[in-house]
N, C-alpha and C positions, 0 to 999 in steps of 0.2 A: 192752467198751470204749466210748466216750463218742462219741459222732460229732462227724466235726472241721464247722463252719461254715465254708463258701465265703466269702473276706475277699470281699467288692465293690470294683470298681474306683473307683479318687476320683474325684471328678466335675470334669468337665472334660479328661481325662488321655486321650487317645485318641480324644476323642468329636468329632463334627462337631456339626454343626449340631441342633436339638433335642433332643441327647443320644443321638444314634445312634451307634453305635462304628464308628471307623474305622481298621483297626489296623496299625499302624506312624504313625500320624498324629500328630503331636504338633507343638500352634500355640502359641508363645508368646505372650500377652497382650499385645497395643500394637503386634505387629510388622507389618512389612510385609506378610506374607504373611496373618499373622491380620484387617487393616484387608482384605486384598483380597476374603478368603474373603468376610467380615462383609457386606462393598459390590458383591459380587460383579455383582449386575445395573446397577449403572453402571458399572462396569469394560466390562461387556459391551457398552455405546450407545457408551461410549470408543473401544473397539476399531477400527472401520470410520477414522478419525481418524487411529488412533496408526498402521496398517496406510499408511494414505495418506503420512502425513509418512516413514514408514518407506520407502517403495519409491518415493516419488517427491521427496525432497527429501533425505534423508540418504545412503539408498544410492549414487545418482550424484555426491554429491561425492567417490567415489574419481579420479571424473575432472578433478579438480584438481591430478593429478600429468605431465596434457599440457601444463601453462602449463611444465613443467622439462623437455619431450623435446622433440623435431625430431619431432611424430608425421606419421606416414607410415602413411594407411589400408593401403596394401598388406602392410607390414611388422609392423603390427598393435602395440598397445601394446608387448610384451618386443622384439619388434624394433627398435624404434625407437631412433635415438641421445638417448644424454641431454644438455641444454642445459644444463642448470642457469639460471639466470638472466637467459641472455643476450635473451628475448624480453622482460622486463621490460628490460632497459636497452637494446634499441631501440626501445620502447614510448618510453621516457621522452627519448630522445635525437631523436625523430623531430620532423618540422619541424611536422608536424601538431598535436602533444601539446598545447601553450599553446594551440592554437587551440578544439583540442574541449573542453580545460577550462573556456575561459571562456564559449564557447557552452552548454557543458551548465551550467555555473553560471548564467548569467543568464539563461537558461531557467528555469530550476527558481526562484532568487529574484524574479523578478517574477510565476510564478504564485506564491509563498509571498505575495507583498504583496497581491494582487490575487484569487486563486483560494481559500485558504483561508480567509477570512473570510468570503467570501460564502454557504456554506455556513450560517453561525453566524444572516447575518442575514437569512438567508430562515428559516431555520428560527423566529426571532423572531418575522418576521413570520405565518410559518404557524400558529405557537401562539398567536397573538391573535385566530386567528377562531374567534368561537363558536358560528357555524351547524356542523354538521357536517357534511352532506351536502357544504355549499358547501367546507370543508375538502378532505375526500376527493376530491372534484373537483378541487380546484388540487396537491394531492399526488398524487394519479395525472397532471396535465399535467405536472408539472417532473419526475417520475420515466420520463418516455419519453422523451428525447433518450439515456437511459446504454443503452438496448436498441440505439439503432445502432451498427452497424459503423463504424470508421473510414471505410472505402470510402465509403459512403453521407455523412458528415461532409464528405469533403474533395471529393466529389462537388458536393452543394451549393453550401459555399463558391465551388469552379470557379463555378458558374451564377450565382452571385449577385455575383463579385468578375472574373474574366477579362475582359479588352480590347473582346473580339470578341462573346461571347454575353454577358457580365455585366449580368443587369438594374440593378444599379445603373450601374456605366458608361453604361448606356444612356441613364437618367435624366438620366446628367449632361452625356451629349452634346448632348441634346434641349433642352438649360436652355443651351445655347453653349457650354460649357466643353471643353476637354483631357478628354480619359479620362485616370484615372490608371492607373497598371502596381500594384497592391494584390499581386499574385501572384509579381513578377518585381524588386521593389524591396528591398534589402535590410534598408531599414530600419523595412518593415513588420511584416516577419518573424516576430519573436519575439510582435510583438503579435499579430499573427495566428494563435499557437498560445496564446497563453492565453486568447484570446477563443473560442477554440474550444474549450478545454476546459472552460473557465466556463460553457458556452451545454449541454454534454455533461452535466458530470459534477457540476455543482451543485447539484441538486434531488436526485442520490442520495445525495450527501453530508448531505443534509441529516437523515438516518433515523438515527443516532447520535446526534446531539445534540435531535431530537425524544423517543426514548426517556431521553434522562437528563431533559429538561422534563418528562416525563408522570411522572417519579417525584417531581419536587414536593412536599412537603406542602401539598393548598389552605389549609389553615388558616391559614399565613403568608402568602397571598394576601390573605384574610380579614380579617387582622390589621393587615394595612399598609392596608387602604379604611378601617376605623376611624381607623385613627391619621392619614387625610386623604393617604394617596400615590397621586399618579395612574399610569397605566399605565406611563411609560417611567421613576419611579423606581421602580416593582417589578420592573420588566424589569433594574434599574442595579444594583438592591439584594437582589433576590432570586432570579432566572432567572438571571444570570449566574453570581454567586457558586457557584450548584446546579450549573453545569456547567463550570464552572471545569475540575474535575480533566479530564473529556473533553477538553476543549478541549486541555490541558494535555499527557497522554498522544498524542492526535493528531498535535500539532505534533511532538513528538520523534520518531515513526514518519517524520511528512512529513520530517524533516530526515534522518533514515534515509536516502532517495532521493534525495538532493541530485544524485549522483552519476547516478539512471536518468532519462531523460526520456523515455519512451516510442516505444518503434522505428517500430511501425506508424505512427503519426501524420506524423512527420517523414519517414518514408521516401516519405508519398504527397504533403507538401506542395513535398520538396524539386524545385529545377532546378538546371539549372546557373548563373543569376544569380543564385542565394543563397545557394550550397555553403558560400562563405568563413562564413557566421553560423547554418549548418544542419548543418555539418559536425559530429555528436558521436559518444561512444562506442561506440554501438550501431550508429550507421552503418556508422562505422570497424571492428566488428568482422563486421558482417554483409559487408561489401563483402571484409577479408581474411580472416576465417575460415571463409565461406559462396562466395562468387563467385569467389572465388580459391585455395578448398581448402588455405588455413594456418589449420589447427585450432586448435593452440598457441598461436596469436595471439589469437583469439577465444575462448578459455580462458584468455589471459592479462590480456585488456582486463574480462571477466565478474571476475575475481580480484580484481584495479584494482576495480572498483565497491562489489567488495563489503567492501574493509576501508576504502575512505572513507566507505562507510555508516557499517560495522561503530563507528568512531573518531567519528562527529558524534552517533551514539546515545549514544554513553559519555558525553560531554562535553555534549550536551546535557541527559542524564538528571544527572548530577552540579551542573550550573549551576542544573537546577530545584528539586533537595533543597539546597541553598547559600541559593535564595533563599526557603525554605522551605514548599516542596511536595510533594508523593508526587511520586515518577520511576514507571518502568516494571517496576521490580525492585527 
């Protein structure tokens, strides 16, 4: 009788990676699972990431379900009675609510007029020097006020702004004049946390928009000296335009936060002669859902911030593809 030939397996059918047989294995072409195998070692630098967003920002939003209970640490979530909505509508009924609205909004739009640009035009101006040593020198100075601590911030300001020890008050004693109350006045206030944020967090802002400048083409630089353009319309005509999109994408995140204005900062500038213009959200939920042990409340004012984010990103990103731009999605 004739000996029968062993078919061979079809190639591809079982096999993993350089044709080794894996069996019971079978990857379809294009698929999810088959792109993962394929990419497999960036999946794996992924992971550390996807693990983080997993366990620290997705998984505790099941605690999103105390903004609808009366929670009671002792009674423990299932113990607890359910609210249903009524912490949102003494949220919104309360005499406070217009007041931390308007305060957290004019907060946030006067650093948007004042704070977010200043970023754009130091970073201009840092990308016009063409020593580099002397560069890296003034980019390492404006990048070390974001390493302090609030503490240390409103520390300062105290010594440099207060009544009694404020060297500037001092100055202005010594010149004849009234000291002013810079600390205790209300309608310093607001200026005094964007100045402080501007003097913080400006020169770190500025690391975004220097890497979309260093992707440039010099050539179009090149191009425009020929064609007779001096420095500030290539900065008009062509650094801008390069960074346009950043710019662009930035802004709709910043409007994202319309709603957060930063705890720490305001909890260490406020007193009691500035509550009325210092009073905002995070105060409000530190003060009842932290010093006063109403969790639900401070679960329900965090909930509040985040679908007025959630709604100024949407409408933001739609207003920028309207006027026809990339949005963020």
């Amino acid at each position: 009788m004739p000996k029968l030939k062993s078919a061979k397996p079809a190639q591809g059918a079982g096999q993993g990676a350089g044709g080794v047989m894996k069996p019971g294995l079978t990857l379809r072409p294009g698929s999810l699972a088959s792109r993962i195998v394929k990419h497999r070692v960036i999946y794996l630098l992924l992971l550390p990431g996807l693990l983080f967003f997993l366990l620290f920002k997705i998984a505790p939003m099941w605690g999103l379900l105390l903004a609808f209970k009366d929670y009671n640490p002792f009674l423990g979530f299932a113990g607890s009675e359910w609210a249903g909505f009524k912490h949102f509508a003494d949220l919104f009924s309360s005499s406070n609510f217009y007041i931390m609205l308007r305060n957290t909004f004019a907060i946030n739009m006067i650093a948007l007029i004042f704070h977010f640009p200043l970023p754009i035009l130091l970073a201009l101006m840092l990308n016009e020097i063409r020593h580099e040593s002397f560069k890296r020198l003034n980019q390492s100075i404006v990048y070390l006020p974001h390493f302090l601590s609030w503490v240390v911030v409103a520390s300062m300001t105290f010594f440099l702004l207060s009544t009694d020890v404020g060297i500037i008050n001092k100055l202005i004693a010594e010149s004849g004049r009234d000291t002013v109350s810079f600390l205790s006045n209300p309608n310093y206030f607001w200026g005094l946390l964007t100045a402080q944020s501007m003097w913080k967090e400006a020169g770190w802002g500025t690391i975004i928009f220097l890497a979309a400048m260093a992707g440039v083409d010099p050539q179009r630089y090149e191009a425009a000296v020929v064609d007779g353009a001096g420095r500030f319309r290539q900065i008009w005509h062509i650094t801008l335009p390069a960074i346009r999109p950043t710019i662009i994408i930035l802004l709709i995140l910043r409007l994202g936060s319309m709603a957060d204005t930063g705890f720490e900062q305001i909890l260490l500038m406020m007193n009691p002669l500035v509550r009325s213009v210092a009073e905002v959200f995070d105060t409000y939920s530190y003060t009842h859902g932290i010093l006063q042990g109403k969790i639900s409340i401070g679960v329900t004012v965090g909930m509040f911030k985040g679908l007025v984010g959630l709604v100024l990103i949407v409408a933001a990103d739609k207003i920028v593809k309207r006027l026809g731009h990339e949005g963020i999605y």
